[in-house]
N, C-alpha and C positions, 0 to 999 in steps of 0.2 A: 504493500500500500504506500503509496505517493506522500509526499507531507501535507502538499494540497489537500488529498483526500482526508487524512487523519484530520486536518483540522476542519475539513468541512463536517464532518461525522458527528467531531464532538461539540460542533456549533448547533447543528440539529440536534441533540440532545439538551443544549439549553435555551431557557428564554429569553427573548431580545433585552427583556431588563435587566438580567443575570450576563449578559455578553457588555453592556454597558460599564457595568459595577465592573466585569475584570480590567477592562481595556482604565476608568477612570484610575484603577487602581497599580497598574500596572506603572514599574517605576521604568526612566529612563535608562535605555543603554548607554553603555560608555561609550560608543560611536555619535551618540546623540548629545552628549554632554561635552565630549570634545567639540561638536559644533553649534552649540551654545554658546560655549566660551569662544570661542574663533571666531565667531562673527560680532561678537564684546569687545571682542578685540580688535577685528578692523574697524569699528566703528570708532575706535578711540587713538587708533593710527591716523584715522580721515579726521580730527579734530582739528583746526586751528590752533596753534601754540599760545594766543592770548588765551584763548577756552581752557587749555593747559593748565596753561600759567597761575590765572583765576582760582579756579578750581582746587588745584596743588595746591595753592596759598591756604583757601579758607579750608582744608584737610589738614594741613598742619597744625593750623589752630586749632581746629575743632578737637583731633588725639592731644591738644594738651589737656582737655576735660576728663580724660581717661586719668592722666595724673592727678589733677586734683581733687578728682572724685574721690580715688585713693586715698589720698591725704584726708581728704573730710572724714572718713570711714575711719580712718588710723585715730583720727582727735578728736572723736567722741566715743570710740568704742576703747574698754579695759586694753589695760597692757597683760594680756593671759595669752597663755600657749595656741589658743582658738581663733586670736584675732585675723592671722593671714588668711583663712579659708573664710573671710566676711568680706576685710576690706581689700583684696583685689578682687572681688566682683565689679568694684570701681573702675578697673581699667577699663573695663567694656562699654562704656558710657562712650567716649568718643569713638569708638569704632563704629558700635550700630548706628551714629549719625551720619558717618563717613559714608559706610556701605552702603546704607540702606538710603543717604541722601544721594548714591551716585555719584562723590567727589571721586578726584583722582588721587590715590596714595600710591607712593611708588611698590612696595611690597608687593597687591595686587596686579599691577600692572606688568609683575615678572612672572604672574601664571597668564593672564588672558590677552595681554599683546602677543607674547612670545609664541602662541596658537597659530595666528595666520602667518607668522613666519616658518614654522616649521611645517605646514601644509602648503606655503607656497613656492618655499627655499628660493627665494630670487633677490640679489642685492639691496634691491630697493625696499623690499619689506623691511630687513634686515637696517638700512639705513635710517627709515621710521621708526623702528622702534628705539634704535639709538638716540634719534633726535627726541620720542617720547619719555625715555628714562631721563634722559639726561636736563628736560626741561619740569619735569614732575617732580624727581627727586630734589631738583633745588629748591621749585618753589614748596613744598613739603619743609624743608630743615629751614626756609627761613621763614613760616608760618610757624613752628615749632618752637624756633630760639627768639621768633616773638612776642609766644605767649610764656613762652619765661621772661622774658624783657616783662612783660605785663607782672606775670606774677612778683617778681621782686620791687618793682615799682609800686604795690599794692601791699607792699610784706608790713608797713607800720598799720593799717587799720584791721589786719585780723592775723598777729604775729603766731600763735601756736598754730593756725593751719599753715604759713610759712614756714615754720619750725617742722612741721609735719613731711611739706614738700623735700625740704633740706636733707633731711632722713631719710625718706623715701630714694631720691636720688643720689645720695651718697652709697647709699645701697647700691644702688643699679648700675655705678659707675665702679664698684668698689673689687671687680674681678679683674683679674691679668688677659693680655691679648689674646692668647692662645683661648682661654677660656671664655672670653666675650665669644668670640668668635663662635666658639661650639653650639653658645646658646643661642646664636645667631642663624643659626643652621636649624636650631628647633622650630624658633621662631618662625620659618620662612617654611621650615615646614609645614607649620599647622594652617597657615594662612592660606599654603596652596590647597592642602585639606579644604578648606574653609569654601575657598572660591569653586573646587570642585565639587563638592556634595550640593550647593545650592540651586542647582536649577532643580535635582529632586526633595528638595526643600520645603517648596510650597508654601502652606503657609504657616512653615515651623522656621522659618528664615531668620525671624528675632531670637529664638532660641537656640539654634545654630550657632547664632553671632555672638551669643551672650559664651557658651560653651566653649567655643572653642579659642575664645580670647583671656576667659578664665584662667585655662590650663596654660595659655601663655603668661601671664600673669604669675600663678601659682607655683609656676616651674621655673620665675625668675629668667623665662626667655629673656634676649636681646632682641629689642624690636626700633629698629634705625631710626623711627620717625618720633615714636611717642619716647625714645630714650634720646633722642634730641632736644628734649623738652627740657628732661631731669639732665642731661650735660649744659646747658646754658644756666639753669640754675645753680649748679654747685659752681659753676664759674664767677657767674656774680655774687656767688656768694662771697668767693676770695677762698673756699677749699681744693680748687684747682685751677689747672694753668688753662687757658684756652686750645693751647699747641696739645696738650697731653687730653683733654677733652675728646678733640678729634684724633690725635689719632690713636689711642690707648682704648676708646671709646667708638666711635663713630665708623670708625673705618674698617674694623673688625668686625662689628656689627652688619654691617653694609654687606661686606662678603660674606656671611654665613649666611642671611638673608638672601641675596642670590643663588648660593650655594643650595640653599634647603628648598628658594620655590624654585628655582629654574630646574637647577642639577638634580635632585636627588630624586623632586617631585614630578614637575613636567614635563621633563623627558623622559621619563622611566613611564609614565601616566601614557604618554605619547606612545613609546615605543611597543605598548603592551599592545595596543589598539590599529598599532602601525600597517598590519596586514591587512585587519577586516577591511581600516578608512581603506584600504588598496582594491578592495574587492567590491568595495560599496560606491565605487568615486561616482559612475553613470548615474545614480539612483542622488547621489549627495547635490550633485552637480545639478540635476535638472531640479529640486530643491530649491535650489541657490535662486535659480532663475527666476522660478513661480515669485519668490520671495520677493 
């Protein structure tokens, strides 16, 4: 028997509202969710660089709210063994605005740019996206070490949440390169995790975002943008150098980030699926078109 046949069989055996219930239930293949994101991705390749730029900007900002969310949670809640599994829930407050507002964060942008470049393998993909990282990620760090500007400029009318920041970020600053780095790699990990489970998400997407920011949180990841926040603050604070900031701090960060969504996650995501997308292109393609 044919597979055609087999499924016609078992479609006669059930009722058209019982074939609806499977199909609304039926989750996305990973051939479908790589083109999901691929097409996230050129559309954010065909962006304008001011839309970029914009955009990046108020993302930086907005993940410094993940910081001081933080910090408010740390200065009002006991100093007891419990406290960290309450207040980095906090971190997740700028993210789900980021995300769920559609800014641009560079992090993101190295699981679903990176998509139509490796479906399309052609220089110029390739060159967009460089010119996308490269204009995202700045406006990001200096949205980020603004809203540190902001917070230390604000540090005399509510000092213990300042105090709380200070903490905070001395924390997040307070590991050696090799080891920034590593947890910069989780980080970038979870994120591509992040960006790929959501189109079968639905509408558990806040929840999603809340989860899996936590655990970066919780796990003391390295995340380049929102720990761009907490390095402009211990700077202005006077407990570190600018120079040692960045590059003890930021640049190690940076790399395991890329390292963890591109390397480890989105090519290997890629590579698993790399046959079928080869067997499905006729079917993907004419898709595209209707689209």
């Amino acid at each position: 028997m044919s597979k055609e046949e087999s499924q016609e069989k078992h479609e006669d055996v059930l009722t058209d509202n019982e074939i609806d219930v499977i199909e609304r239930n039926a989750s996305i293949r990973a051939v479908a969710i790589f083109e999901v994101i691929r097409r996230e991705g050129e559309q954010e390749l065909d962006r304008p660089p001011s839309a970029l730029a914009l955009s990046g900007l108020i993302a930086g900002l907005a993940l410094g709210l993940s910081v001081l969310s933080e910090a408010l949670f740390r200065q009002y809640l006991p100093d007891a063994g419990w406290r960290p599994l309450v207040e980095n829930l906090g971190y997740s407050v700028g993210f789900l605005i980021v995300i769920l507002g559609r800014m641009q964060l560079f992090t993101e942008n190295t699981i679903t740019a990176v998509c139509p470049v490796l479906d399309a393998r052609k220089l110029r993909f390739l060159m967009r996206l460089l010119r996308l990282w490269a204009i995202v990620l700045a406006a990001n760090l200096v949205g980020a070490s603004l809203f540190g500007l902001i917070l230390h400029a604000t540090r005399g009318y509510q000092p213990e949440t300042w105090q709380a920041v200070v903490d905070l970020s001395n924390h997040a600053l307070g590991f050696g390169w090799m080891e920034t780095m590593l947890r910069g790699i989780g980080a970038g990990w979870l994120i591509a995790v992040l960006v790929w489970t959501m189109p079968n998400a639905e509408k558990a997407k806040f929840y999603v975002i809340i989860l899996i920011t936590y655990l970066i949180a919780l796990a003391d990841f390295s995340h380049v943008v929102a720990g761009t926040v907490e390095a402009a603050v211990v700077v202005l604070a006077g407990d570190v150098s600018a120079v040692d900031a960045v590059t003890g701090f930021v640049v190690p960060s940076l790399i395991g980030n890329l390292l963890g969504g591109t390397v480890f996650f989105t090519l290997l995501a890629w590579a698993q699926i790399r046959t079928e997308l080869l067997d499905e292109r006729d079917l993907l393609t004419a898709w595209r078109d209707r689209a």
